[in-house]
VOBA-1610 file (N, C-alpha, C; in pm, whole numbers, padded with zeros to 5 digits, always signed):
BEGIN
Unk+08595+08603+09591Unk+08708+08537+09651Unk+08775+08636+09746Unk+08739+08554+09856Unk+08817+08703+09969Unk+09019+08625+09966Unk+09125+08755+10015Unk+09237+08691+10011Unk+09271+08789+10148Unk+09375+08682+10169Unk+09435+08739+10313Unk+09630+08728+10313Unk+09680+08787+10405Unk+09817+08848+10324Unk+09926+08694+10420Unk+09989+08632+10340Unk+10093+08522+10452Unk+10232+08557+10413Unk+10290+08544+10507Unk+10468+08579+10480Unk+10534+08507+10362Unk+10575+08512+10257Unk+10618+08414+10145Unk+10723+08348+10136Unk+10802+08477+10213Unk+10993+08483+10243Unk+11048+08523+10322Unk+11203+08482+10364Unk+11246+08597+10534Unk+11197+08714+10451Unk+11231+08797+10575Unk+11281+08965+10534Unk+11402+08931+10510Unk+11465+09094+10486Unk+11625+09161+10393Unk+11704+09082+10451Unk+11667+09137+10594Unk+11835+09098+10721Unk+11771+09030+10834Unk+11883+08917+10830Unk+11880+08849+10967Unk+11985+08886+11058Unk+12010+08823+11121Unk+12105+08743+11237Unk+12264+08757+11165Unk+12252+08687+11071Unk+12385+08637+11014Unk+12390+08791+10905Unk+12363+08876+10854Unk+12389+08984+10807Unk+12411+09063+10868Unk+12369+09093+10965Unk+12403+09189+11087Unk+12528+09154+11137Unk+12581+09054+11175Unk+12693+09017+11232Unk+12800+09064+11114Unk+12752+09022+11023Unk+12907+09053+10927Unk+12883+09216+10897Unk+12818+09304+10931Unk+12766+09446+10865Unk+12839+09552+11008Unk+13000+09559+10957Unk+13053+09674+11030Unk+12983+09768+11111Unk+12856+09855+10977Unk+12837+09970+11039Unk+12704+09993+11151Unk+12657+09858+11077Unk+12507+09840+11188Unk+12513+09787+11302Unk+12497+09866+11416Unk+12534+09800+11581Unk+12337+09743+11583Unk+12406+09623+11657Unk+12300+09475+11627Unk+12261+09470+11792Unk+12086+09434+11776Unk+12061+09399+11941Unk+11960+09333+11915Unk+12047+09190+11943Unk+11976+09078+11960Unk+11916+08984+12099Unk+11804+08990+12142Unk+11734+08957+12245Unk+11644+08848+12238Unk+11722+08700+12381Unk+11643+08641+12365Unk+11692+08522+12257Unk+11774+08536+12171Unk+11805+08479+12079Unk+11695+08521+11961Unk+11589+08613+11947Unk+11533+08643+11866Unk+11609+08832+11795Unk+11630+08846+11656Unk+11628+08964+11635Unk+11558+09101+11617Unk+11518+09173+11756Unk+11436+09272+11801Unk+11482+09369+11716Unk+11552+09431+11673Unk+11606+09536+11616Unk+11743+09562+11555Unk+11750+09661+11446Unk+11877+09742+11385Unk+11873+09849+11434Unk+11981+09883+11544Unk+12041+10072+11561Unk+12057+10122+11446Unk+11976+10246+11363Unk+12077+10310+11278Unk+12112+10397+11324Unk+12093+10445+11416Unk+12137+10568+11495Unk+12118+10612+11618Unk+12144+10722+11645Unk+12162+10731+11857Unk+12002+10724+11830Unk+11973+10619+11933Unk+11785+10588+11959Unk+11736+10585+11875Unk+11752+10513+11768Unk+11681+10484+11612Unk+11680+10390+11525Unk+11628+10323+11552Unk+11602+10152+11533Unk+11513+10141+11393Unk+11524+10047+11283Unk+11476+09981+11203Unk+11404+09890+11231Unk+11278+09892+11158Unk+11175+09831+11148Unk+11169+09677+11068Unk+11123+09572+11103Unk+11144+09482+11012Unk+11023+09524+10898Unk+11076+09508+10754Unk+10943+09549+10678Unk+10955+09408+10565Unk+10866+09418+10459Unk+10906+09321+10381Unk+10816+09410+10235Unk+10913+09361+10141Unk+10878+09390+09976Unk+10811+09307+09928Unk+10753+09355+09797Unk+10670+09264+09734Unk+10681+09147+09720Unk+10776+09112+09662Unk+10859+08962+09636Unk+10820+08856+09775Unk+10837+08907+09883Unk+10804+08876+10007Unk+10648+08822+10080Unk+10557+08880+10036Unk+10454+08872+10048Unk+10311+08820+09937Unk+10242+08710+09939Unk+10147+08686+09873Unk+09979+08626+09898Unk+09921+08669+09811Unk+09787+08667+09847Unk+09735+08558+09783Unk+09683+08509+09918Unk+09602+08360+09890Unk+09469+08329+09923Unk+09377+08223+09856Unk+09222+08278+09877Unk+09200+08289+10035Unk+09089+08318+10068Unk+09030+08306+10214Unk+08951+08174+10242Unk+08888+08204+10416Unk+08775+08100+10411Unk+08652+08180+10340Unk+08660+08301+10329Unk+08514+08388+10266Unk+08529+08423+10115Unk+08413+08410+10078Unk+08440+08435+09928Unk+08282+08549+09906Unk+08317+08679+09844Unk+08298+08772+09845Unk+08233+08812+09635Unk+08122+08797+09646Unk+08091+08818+09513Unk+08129+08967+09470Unk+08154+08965+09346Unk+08178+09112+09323Unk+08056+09213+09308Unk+07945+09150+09306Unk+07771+09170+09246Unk+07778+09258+09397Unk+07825+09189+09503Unk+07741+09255+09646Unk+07851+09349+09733Unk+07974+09378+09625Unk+08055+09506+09714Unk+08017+09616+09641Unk+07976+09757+09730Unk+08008+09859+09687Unk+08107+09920+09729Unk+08113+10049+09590Unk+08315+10071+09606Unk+08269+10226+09601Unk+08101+10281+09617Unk+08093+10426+09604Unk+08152+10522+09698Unk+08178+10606+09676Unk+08247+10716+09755Unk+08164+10848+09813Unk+08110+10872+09911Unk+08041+11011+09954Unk+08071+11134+10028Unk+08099+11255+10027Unk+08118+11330+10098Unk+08025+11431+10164Unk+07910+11399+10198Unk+07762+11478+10231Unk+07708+11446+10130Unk+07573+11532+10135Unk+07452+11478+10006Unk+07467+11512+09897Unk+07544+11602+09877Unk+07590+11630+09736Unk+07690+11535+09674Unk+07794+11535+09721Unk+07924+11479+09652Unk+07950+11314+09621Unk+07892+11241+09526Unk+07915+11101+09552Unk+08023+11050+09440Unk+08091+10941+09448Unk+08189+10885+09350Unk+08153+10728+09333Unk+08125+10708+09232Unk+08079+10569+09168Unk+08189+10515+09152Unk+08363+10591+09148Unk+08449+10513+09095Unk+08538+10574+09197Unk+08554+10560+09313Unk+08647+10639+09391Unk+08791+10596+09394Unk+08872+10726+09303Unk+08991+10722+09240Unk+08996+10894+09171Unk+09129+10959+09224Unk+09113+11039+09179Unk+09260+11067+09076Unk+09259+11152+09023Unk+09360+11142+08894Unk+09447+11246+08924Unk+09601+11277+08932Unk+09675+11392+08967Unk+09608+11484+08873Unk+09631+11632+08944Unk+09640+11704+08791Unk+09800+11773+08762Unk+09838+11675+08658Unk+09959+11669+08594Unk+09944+11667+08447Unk+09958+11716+08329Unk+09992+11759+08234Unk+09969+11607+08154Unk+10098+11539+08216Unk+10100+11363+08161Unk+10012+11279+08216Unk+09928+11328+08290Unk+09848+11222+08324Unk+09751+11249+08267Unk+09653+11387+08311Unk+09523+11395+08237Unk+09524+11508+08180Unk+09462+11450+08063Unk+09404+11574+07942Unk+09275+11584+07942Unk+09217+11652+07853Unk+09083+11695+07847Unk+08993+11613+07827Unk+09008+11496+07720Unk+08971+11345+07696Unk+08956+11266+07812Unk+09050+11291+07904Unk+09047+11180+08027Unk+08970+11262+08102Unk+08994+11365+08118Unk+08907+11409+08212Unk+08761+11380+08231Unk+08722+11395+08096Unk+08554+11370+08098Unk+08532+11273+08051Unk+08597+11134+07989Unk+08574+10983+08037Unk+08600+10945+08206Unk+08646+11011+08278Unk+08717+10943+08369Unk+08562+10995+08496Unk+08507+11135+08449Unk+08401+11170+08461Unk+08276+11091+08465Unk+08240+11061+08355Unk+08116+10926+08278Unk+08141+10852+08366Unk+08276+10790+08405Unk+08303+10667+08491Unk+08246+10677+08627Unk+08233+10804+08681Unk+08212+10814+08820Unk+08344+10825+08901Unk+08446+10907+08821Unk+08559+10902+08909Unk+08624+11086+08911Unk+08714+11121+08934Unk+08744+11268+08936Unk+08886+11255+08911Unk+08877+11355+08746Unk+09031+11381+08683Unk+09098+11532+08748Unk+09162+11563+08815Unk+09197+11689+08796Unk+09222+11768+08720Unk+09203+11854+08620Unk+09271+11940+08538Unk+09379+12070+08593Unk+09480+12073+08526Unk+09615+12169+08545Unk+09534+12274+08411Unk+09485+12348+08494Unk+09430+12471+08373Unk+09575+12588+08310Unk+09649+12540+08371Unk+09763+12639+08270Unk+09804+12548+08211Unk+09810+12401+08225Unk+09817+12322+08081Unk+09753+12334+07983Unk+09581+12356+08000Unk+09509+12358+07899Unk+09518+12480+07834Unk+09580+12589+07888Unk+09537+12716+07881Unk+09677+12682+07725Unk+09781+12654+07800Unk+09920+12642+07725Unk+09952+12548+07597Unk+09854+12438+07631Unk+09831+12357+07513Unk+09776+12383+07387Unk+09652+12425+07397Unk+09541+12487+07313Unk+09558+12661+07250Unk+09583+12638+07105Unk+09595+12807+07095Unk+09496+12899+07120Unk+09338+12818+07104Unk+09217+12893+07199Unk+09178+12788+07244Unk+09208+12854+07391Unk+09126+12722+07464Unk+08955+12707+07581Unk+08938+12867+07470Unk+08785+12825+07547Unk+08693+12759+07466Unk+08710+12721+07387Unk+08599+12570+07345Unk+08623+12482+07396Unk+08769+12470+07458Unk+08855+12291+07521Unk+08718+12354+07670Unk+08785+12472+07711Unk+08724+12432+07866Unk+08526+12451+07870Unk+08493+12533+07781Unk+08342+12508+07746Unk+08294+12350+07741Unk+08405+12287+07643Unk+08370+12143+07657Unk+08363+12032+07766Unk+08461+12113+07836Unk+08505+12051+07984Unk+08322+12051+08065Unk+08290+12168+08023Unk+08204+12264+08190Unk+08081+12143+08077Unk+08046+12141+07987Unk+07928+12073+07917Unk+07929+11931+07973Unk+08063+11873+07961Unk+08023+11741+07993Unk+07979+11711+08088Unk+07959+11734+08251Unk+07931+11693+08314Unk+07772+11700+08302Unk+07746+11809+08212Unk+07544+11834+08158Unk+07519+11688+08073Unk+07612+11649+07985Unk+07554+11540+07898Unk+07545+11426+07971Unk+07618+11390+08119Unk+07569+11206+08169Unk+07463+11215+08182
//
């Protein structure tokens, strides 16, 4: 199922918010609203939030059997799951790391976490350097 993006809702500010909004000098052209001044030569963008925007099917419909999602960087480097993981303390541990591995994806490790976590931590990182031998 392919989807494509349609407007759902206005945006924030119109016409009639601008007029009542003291601090925002308003330039309206055309009778259409081109822009917000926020500052000397610095204009606001119309944008829109989630709430705003939704996805609805296409005319194409896209099996999931016939996309690939692999990732390559020369002949060496490929990603079956291209997604990579901060290396942050709360995000990945040693566990995630080398499931997230198996998956075809890349965890970062914060090695003064592991170092700081573990009261010996060269079996944690021995275990680390093995897994990528066991897929």
């Amino acid at each position: 199922m392919a989807f494509r993006i349609i407007r759902a809702s206005p945006p924030h500010w119109s016409k009639h918010t601008l007029k009542q909004s003291p601090i925002a000098t308003r330039e309206i052209l055309s009778g259409e609203l081109s822009g917000l001044q926020i500052g000397i030569g610095r204009y606001a963008r119309r944008a829109y939030g989630f709430d705003e925007v939704a996805l609805v099917p296409g005319g194409v419909t896209l099996n999931p059997d016939e996309v690939d999602i692999t990732f390559s960087m020369g002949d060496r480097f490929k990603l079956e799951l291209p997604f990579w993981a901060s290396a942050m303390d709360g995000v990945v541990d040693v566990e995630f790391a080398i499931a997230m591995g198996k998956l075809g994806g890349v965890a970062v490790l914060n090695l003064d976490g592991v170092h700081t976590r573990y009261e010996d931590s060269r079996p944690v990182i021995e275990r680390i350097a093995a897994a990528d031998k066991s897929t």
